[in-house]
Residue frames relative to the residue before (quaternion, step in Angstrom):
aa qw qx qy qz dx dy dz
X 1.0000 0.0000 0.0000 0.0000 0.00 0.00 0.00
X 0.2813 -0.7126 0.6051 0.2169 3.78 -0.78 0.70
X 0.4220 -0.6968 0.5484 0.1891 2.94 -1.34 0.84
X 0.6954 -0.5453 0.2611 0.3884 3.91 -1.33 0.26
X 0.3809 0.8409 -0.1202 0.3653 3.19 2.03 -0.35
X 0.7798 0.0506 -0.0823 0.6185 2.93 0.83 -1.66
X 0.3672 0.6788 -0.5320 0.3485 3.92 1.13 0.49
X 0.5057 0.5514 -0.3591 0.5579 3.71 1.38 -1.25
X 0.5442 0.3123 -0.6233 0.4667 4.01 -0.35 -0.47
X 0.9079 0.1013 -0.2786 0.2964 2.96 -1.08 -1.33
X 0.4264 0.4903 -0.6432 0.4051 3.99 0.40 0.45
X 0.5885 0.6302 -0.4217 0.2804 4.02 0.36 -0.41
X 0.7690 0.2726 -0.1851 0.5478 3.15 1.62 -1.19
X 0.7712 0.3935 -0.2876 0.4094 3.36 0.65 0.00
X 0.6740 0.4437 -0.2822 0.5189 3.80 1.02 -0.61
X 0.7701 0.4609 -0.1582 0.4117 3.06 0.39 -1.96
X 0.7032 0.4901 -0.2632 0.4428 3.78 1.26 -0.85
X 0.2486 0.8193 -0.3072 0.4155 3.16 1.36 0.24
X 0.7736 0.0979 -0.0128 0.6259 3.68 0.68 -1.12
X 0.2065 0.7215 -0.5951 0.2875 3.31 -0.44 1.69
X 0.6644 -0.5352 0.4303 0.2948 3.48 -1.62 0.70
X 0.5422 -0.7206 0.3549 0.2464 3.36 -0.41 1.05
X 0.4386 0.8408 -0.0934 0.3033 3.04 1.60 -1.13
X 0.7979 0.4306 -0.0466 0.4192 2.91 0.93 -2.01
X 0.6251 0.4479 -0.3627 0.5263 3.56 1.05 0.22
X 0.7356 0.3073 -0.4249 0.4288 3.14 0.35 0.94
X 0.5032 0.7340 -0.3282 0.3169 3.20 1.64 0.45
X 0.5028 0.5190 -0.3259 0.6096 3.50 1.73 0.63
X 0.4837 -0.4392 0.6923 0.3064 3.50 -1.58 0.26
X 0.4422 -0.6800 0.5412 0.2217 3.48 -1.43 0.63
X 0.6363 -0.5787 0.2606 0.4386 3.42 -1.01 0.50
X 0.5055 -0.5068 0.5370 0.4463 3.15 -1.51 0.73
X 0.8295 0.3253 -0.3892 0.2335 4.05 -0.30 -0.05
X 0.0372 0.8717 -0.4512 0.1876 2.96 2.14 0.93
X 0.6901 0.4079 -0.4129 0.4325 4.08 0.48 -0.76
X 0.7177 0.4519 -0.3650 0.3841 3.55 0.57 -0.98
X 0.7277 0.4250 -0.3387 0.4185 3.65 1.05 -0.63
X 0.6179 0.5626 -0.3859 0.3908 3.61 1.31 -0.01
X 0.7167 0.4380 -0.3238 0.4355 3.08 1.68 0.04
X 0.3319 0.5394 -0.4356 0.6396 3.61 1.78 0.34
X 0.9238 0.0324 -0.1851 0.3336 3.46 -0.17 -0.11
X 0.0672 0.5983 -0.6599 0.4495 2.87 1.02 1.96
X 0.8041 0.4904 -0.1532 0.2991 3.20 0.40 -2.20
X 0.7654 0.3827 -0.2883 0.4296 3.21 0.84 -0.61
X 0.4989 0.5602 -0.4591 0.4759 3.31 1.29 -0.14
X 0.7346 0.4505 -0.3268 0.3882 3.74 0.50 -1.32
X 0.3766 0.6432 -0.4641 0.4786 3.98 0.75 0.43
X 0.8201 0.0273 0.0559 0.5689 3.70 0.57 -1.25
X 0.1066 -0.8489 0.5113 -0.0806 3.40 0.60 1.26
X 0.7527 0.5015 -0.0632 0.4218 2.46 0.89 -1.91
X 0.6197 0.5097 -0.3524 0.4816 4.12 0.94 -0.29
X 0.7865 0.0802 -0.2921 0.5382 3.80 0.53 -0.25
X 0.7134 -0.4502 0.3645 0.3943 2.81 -1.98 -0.43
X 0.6845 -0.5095 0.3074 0.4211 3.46 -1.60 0.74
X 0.6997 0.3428 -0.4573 0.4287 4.09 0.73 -0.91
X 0.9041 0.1171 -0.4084 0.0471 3.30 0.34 0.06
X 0.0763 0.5900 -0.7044 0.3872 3.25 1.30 1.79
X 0.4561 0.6734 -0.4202 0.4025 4.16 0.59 -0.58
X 0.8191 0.2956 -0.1371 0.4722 3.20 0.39 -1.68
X 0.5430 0.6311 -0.2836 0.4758 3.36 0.65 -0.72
X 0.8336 0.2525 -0.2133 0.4426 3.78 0.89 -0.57
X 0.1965 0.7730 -0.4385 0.4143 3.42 1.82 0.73
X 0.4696 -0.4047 0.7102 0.3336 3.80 -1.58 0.40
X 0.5156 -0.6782 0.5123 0.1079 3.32 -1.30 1.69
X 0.3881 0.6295 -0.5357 0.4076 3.60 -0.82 0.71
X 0.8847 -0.2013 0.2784 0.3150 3.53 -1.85 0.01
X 0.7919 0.2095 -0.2174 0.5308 3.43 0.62 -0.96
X 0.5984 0.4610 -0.4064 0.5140 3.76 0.41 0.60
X 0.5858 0.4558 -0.4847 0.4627 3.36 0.93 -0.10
X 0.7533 0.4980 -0.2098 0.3748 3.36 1.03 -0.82
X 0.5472 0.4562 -0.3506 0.6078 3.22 1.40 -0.35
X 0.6631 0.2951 -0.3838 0.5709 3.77 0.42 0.11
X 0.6139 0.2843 -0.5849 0.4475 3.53 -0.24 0.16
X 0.7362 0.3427 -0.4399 0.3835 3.91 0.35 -0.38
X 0.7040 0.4092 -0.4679 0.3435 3.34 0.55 0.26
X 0.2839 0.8297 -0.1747 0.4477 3.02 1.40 0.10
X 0.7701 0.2910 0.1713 0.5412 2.97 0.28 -1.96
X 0.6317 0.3861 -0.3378 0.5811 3.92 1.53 0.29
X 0.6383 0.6193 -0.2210 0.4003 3.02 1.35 -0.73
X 0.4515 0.5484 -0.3188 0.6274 3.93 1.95 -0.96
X 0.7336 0.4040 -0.4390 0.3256 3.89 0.00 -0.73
X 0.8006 0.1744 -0.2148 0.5315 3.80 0.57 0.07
X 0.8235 -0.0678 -0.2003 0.5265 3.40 1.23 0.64
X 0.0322 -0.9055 0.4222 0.0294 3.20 0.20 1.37
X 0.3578 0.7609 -0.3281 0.4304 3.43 1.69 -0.16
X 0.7356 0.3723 -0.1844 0.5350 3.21 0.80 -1.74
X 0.6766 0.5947 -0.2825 0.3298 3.70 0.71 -0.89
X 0.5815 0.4534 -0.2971 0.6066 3.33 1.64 -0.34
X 0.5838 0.5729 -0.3525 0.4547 3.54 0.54 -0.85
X 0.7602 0.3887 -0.2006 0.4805 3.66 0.78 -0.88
X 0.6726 0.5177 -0.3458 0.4001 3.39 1.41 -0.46
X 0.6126 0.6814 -0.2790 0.2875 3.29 0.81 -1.85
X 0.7819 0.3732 -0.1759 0.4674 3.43 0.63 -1.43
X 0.7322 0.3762 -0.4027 0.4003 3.79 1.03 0.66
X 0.4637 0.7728 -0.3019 0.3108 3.14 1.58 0.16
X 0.5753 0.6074 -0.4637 0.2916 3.25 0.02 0.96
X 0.4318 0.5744 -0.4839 0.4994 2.88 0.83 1.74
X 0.4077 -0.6549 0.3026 0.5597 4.00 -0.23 -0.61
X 0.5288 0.5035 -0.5478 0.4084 3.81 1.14 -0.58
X 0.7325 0.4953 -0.3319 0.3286 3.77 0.45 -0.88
X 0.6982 0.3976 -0.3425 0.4869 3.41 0.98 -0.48
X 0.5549 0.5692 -0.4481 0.4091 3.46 1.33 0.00
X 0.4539 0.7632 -0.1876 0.4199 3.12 1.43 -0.38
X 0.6809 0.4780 -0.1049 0.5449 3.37 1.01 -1.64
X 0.6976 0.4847 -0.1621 0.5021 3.06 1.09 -1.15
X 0.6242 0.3691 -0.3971 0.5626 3.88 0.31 -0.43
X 0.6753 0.4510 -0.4417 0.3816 4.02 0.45 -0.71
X 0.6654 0.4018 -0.2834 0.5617 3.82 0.72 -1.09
X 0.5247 0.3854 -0.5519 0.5211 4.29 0.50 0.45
X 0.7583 0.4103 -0.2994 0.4086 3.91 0.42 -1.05
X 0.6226 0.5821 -0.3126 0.4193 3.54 1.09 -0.70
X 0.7426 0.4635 -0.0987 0.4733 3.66 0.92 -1.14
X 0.5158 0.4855 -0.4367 0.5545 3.28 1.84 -0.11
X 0.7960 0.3960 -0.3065 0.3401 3.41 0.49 -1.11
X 0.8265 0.1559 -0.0277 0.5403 3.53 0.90 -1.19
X 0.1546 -0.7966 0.5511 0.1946 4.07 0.94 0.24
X 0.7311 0.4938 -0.2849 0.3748 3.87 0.27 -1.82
X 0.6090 0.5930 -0.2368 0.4706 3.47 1.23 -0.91
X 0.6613 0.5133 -0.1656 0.5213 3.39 0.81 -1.73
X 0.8037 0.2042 -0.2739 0.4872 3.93 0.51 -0.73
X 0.4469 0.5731 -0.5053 0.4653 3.90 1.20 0.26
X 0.6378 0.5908 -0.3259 0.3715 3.51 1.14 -0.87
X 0.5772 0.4940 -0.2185 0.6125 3.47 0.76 -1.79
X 0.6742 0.6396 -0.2533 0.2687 3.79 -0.04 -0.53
X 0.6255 0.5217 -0.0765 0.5751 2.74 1.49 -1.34
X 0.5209 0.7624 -0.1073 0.3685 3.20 1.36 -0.63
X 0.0939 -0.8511 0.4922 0.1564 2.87 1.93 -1.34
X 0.1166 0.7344 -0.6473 0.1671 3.86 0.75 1.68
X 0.0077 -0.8499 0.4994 -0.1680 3.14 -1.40 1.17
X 0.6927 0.1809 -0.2351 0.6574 3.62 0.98 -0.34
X 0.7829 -0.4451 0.3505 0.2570 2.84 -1.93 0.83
X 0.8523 0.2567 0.1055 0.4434 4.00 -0.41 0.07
X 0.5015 0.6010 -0.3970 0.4792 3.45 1.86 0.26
X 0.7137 -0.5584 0.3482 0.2396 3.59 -1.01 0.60
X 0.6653 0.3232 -0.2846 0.6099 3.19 1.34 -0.47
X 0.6132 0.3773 -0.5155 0.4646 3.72 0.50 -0.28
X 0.4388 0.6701 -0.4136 0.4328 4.11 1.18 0.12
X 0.5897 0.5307 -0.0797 0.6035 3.53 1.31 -1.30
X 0.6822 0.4527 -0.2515 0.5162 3.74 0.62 -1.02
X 0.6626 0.6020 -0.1847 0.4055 3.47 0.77 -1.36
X 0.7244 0.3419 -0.1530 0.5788 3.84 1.09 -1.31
X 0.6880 0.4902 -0.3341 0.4179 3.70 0.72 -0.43
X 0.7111 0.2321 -0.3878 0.5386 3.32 0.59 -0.52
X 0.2381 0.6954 -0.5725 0.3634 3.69 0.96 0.28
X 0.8491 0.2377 -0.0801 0.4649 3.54 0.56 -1.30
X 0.6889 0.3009 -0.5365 0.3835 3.20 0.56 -0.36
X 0.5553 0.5506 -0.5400 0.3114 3.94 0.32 0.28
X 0.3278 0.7007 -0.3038 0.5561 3.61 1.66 -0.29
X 0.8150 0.3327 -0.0376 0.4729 3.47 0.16 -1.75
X 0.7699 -0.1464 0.2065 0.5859 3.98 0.52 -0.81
X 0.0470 -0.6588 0.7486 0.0582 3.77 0.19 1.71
X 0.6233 0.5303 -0.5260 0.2316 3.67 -0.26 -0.34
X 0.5086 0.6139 -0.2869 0.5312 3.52 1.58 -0.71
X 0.5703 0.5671 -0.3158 0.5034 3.53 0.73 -1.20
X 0.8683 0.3049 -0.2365 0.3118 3.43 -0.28 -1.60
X 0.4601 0.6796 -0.4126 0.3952 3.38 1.41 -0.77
X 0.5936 0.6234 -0.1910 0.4717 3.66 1.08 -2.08
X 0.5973 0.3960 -0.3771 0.5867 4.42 0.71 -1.57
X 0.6181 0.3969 -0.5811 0.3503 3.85 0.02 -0.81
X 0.6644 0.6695 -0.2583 0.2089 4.15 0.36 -0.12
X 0.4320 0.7843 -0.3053 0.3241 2.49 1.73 -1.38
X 0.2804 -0.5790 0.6949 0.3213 3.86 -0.89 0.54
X 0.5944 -0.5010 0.5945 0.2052 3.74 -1.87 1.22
X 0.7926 0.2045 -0.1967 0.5396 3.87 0.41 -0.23
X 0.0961 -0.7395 0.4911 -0.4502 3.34 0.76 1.23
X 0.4044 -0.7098 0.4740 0.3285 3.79 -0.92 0.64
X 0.6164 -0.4072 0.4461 0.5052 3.67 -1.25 -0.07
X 0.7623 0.3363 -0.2801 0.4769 3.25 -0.04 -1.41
X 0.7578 0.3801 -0.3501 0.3985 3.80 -0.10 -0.37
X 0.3332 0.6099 -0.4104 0.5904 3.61 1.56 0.43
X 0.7608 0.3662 -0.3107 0.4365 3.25 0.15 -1.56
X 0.9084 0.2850 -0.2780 0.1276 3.43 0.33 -1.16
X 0.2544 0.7071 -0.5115 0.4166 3.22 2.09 0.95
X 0.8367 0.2457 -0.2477 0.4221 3.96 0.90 -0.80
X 0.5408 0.4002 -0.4273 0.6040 3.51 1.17 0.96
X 0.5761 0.5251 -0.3793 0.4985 3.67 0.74 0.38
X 0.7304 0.5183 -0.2259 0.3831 3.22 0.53 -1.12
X 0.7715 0.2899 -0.2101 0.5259 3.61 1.49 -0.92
X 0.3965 0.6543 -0.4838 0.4250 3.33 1.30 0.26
X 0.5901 0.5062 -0.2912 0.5574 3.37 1.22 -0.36
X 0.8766 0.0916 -0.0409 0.4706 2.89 -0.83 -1.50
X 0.4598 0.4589 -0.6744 0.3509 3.57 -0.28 0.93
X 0.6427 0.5614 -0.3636 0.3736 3.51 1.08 -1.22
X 0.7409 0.2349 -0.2337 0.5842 3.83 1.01 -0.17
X 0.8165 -0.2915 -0.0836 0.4914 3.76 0.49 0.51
X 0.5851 -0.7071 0.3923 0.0609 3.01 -0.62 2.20
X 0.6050 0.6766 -0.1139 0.4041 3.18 0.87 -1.70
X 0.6915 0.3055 -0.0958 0.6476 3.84 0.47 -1.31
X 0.7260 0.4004 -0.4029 0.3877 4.12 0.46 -0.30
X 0.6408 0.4718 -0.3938 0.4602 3.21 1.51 -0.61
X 0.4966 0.6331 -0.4722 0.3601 3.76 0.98 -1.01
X 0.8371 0.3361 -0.2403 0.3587 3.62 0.75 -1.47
X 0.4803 0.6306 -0.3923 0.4666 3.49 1.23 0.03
X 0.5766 0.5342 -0.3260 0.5253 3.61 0.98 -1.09
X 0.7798 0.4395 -0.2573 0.3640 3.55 0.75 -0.98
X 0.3878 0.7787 -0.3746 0.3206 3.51 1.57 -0.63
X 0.4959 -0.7594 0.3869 0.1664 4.27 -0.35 0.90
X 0.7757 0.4384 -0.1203 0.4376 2.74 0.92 -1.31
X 0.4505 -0.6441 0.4790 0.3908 3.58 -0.38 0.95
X 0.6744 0.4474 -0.3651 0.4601 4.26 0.06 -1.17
X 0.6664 0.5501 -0.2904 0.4111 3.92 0.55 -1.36
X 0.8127 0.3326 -0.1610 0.4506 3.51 0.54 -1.48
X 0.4698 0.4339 -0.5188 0.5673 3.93 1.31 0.50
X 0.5877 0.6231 -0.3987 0.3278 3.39 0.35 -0.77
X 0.6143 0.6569 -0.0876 0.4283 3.17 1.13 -1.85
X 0.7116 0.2574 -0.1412 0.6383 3.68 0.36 -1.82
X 0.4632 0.6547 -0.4203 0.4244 3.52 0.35 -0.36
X 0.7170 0.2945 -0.0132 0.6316 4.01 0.28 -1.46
X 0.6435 0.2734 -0.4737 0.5355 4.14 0.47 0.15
X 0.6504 0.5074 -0.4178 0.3808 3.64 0.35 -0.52
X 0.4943 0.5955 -0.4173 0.4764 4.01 1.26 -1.09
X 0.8474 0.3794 -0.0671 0.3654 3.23 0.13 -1.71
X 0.5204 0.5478 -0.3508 0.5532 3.85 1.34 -0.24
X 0.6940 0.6495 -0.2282 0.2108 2.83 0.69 -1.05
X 0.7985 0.3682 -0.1292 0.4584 3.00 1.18 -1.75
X 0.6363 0.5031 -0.3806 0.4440 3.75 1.49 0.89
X 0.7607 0.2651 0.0006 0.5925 3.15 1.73 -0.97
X 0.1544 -0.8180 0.5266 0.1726 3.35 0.86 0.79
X 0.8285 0.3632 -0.1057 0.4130 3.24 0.05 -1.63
X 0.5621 0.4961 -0.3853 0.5380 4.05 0.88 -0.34
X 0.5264 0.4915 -0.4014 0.5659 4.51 1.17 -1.05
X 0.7794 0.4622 -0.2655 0.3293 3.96 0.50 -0.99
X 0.5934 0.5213 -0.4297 0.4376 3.41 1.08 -0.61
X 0.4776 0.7034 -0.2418 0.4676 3.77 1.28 -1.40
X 0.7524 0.4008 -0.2140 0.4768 3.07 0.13 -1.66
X 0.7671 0.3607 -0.3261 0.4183 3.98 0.37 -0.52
X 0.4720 0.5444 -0.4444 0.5322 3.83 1.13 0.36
X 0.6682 0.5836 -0.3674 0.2790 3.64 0.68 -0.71
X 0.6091 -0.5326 0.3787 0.4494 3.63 -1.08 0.59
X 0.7792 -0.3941 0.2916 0.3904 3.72 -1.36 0.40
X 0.7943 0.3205 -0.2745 0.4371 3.28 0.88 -1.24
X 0.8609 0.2302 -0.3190 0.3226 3.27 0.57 -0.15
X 0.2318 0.6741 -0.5329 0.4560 3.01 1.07 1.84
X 0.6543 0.5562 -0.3256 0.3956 2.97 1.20 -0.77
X 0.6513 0.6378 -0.1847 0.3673 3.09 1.53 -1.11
X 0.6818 0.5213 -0.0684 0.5087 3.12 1.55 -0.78
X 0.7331 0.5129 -0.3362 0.2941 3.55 0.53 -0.58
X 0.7402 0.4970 -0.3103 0.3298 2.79 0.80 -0.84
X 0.4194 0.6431 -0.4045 0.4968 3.85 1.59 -0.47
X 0.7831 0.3391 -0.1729 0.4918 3.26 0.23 -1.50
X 0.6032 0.5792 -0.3716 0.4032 4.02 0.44 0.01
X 0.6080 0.5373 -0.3116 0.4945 3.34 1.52 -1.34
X 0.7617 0.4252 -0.2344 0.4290 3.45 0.48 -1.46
X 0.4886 0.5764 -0.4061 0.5140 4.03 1.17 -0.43
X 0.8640 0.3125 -0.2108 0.3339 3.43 0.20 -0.88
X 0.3783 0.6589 -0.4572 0.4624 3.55 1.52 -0.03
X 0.8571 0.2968 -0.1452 0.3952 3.78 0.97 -1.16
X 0.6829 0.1626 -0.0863 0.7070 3.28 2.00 -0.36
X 0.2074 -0.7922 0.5642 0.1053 3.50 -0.32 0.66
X 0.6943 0.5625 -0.2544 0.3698 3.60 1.37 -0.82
X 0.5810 0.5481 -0.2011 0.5671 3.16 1.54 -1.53
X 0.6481 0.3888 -0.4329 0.4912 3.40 -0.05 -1.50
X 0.7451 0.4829 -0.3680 0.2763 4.22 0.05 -0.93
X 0.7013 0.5165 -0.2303 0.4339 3.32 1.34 -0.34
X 0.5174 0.5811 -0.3176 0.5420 2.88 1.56 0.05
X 0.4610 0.6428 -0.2708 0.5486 3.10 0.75 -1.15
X 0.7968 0.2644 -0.1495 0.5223 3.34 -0.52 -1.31
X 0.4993 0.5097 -0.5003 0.4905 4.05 0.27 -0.15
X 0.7075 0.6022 -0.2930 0.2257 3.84 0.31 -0.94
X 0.5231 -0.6344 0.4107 0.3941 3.35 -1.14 0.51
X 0.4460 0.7603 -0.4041 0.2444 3.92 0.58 -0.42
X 0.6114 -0.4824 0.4685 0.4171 3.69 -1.37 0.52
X 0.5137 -0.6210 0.4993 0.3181 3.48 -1.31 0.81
X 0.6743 0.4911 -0.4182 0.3596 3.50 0.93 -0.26
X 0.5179 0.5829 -0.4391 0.4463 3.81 1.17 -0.51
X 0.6563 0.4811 -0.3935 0.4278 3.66 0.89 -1.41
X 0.5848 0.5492 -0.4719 0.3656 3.94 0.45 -1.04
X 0.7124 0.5488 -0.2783 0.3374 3.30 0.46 -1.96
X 0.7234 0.3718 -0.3785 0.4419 3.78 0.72 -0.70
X 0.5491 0.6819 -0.2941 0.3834 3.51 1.04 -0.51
X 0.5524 0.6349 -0.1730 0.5117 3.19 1.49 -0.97
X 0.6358 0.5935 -0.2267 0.4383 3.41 1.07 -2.02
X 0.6157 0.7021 -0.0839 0.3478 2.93 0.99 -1.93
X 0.7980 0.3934 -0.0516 0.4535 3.68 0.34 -1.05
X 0.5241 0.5929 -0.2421 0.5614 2.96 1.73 -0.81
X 0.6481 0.5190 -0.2168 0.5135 3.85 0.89 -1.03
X 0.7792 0.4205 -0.3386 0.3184 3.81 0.68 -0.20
X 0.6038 -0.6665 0.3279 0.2892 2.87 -0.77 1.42
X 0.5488 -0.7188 0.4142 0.1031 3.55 -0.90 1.51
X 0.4868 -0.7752 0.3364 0.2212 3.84 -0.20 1.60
C-alpha cells in the first residue's frame, strides 16, 4: 500500500504541475537536438495525420524544447473540448515525461469539471491499476470531481467496486473520493469516512478529509479531529497540526497539547513543525 507521502511526489509532477504560468515555457532556449527531434516527430506524426487536429500535428512537428510543449498542451487542451475521449486516448499512452503528463493532467481537470460520470466511465474503462500509472492519474482527478458534483452518484458507483480489486486502486477510490468532496463540504466527507468499515479504507478516507479540511478550516478539521476514536486520531493529527501551525503556531499548539496522545508523539510533531518555518 503507498502511503500519502510518496503519492505527493508524483502528484507534484503531474497534478500539482498542472496549474502554471503560461509564460514559463518559453523561458528556455530549445534543445540543441531540436532538428533531429523535429524530424522524428514529423514521421511519427505523418502515420496518424489523419486522427488529430492539424495545430497539433503543427506542434508536434516543432524542434523539441519549451515552446512545443506549450504549443501542444494548447492544442491539446482545444482539442478535449469537442473530443475529450479521443484527446486522452492520444495523450495517456505518451505520457511519460512531465510536459506530457502535464498534459494528461490539465485534460482529466477540464474533463471532470465539465462531465466527471463520463470522465471516470472513461479512465475506468481503462482498467487503472498500478500505483503511479497515467490512467490511475485520470482515475484519481475525475472522480475527484464527480464526488464534488454528485457524491451520492459516487457512493452508489463504491457499492460496485469488485472485492478483489487492486490495493492501489482500492486506495485511490478512498483518497479520491475525499479529495473532492471534502473540498466542497468537509462535514458530509468526514460523516462518510467515519462510516467507511474497513479499518485500512476508512484511515485512508479520514486521513484525505482531514489533508484537505484542513487547509480551509484549520480549526473546524481540529475540533472533528478530537471526537475521533484513538486510532484515527492518530491518523489525523498530525496532517491537520502541520497545516494549523503554518497559520497559527499558538492555536494549532494548544490543541495539540489538549490531546490524549504520548508526550513524545506531541514533541516529535512539534519538532517536524518548526522545522517547516520559513527561516527570518
Amino acid at each position: 500500500m503507498i502511503t500519502t507521502a510518496k503519492l505527493g511526489a508524483w502528484i507534484a509532477i503531474t497534478v500539482l504541475s498542472v496549474v502554471f504560468a503560461p509564460q514559463a515555457w518559453a523561458a528556455n532556449a530549445v534543445s540543441a537536438k531540436s532538428a533531429a527531434a523535429a524530424s522524428t516527430a514529423t514521421a511519427a506524426v505523418s502515420a496518424s495525420s489523419s486522427a488529430i487536429p492539424e495545430a497539433l500535428q503543427k506542434a508536434l512537428a516543432q524542434p523539441e524544447g519549451k515552446e512545443r510543449d506549450k504549443a501542444e498542451y494548447d492544442a491539446v487542451m482545444e482539442w478535449q473540448k469537442t473530443d475529450p475521449a479521443a484527446a486522452l486516448a492520444w495523450a495517456v499512452p505518451r505520457a511519460n515525461n512531465v510536459p506530457n503528463q502535464r498534459i494528461v493532467g490539465g485534460v482529466s481537470h477540464a474533463w471532470g469539471k465539465r462531465e466527471p460520470a463520463a470522465a471516470v466511465a472513461w479512465a475506468l474503462a481503462r482498467k487503472p491499476s498500478k500505483n503511479g500509472s497515467n490512467e490511475m492519474l485520470v482515475f484519481h482527478l475525475t472522480i475527484g470531481y464527480w464526488a464534488i458534483s454528485d457524491p451520492k452518484a459516487v457512493l452508489a458507483w463504491l457499492d460496485t467496486v469488485p472485492a478483489d480489486s487492486s490495493k492501489d486502486f482500492i486506495y485511490y477510490v478512498y483518497m479520491s473520493i475525499p479529495d473532492g468532496w471534502a473540498r466542497k463540504d468537509p462535514v458530509a466527507s468526514a460523516a462518510w469516512a467515519e462510516s467507511v468499515k474497513n479499518d485500512q479504507n476508512r484511515q485512508v478516507a479520514i486521513n484525505e478529509t482531514a489533508i484537505i479540511w484542513a487547509r480551509s478550516q484549520s480549526e473546524d478539521a481540529a475540533v472533528w479531529a478530537k471526537r475521533l476514536p484513538p486510532a484515527d486520531l492518530k491518523s489525523v493529527v498530525g496532517p491537520i497540526f502541520d497545516v494549523w501551525h503554518q497559520r497559527d503556531a499558538a492555536k494549532a499548539t494548544a490543541w495539540l497539547d489538549s490531546l490524549t496522545l504520548p508526550e513524545e508523539t506531541k514533541a516529535d510533531l512539534k519538532k517536524k513543525a518548526e522545522l517547516k518555518k520559513p527561516k527570518k
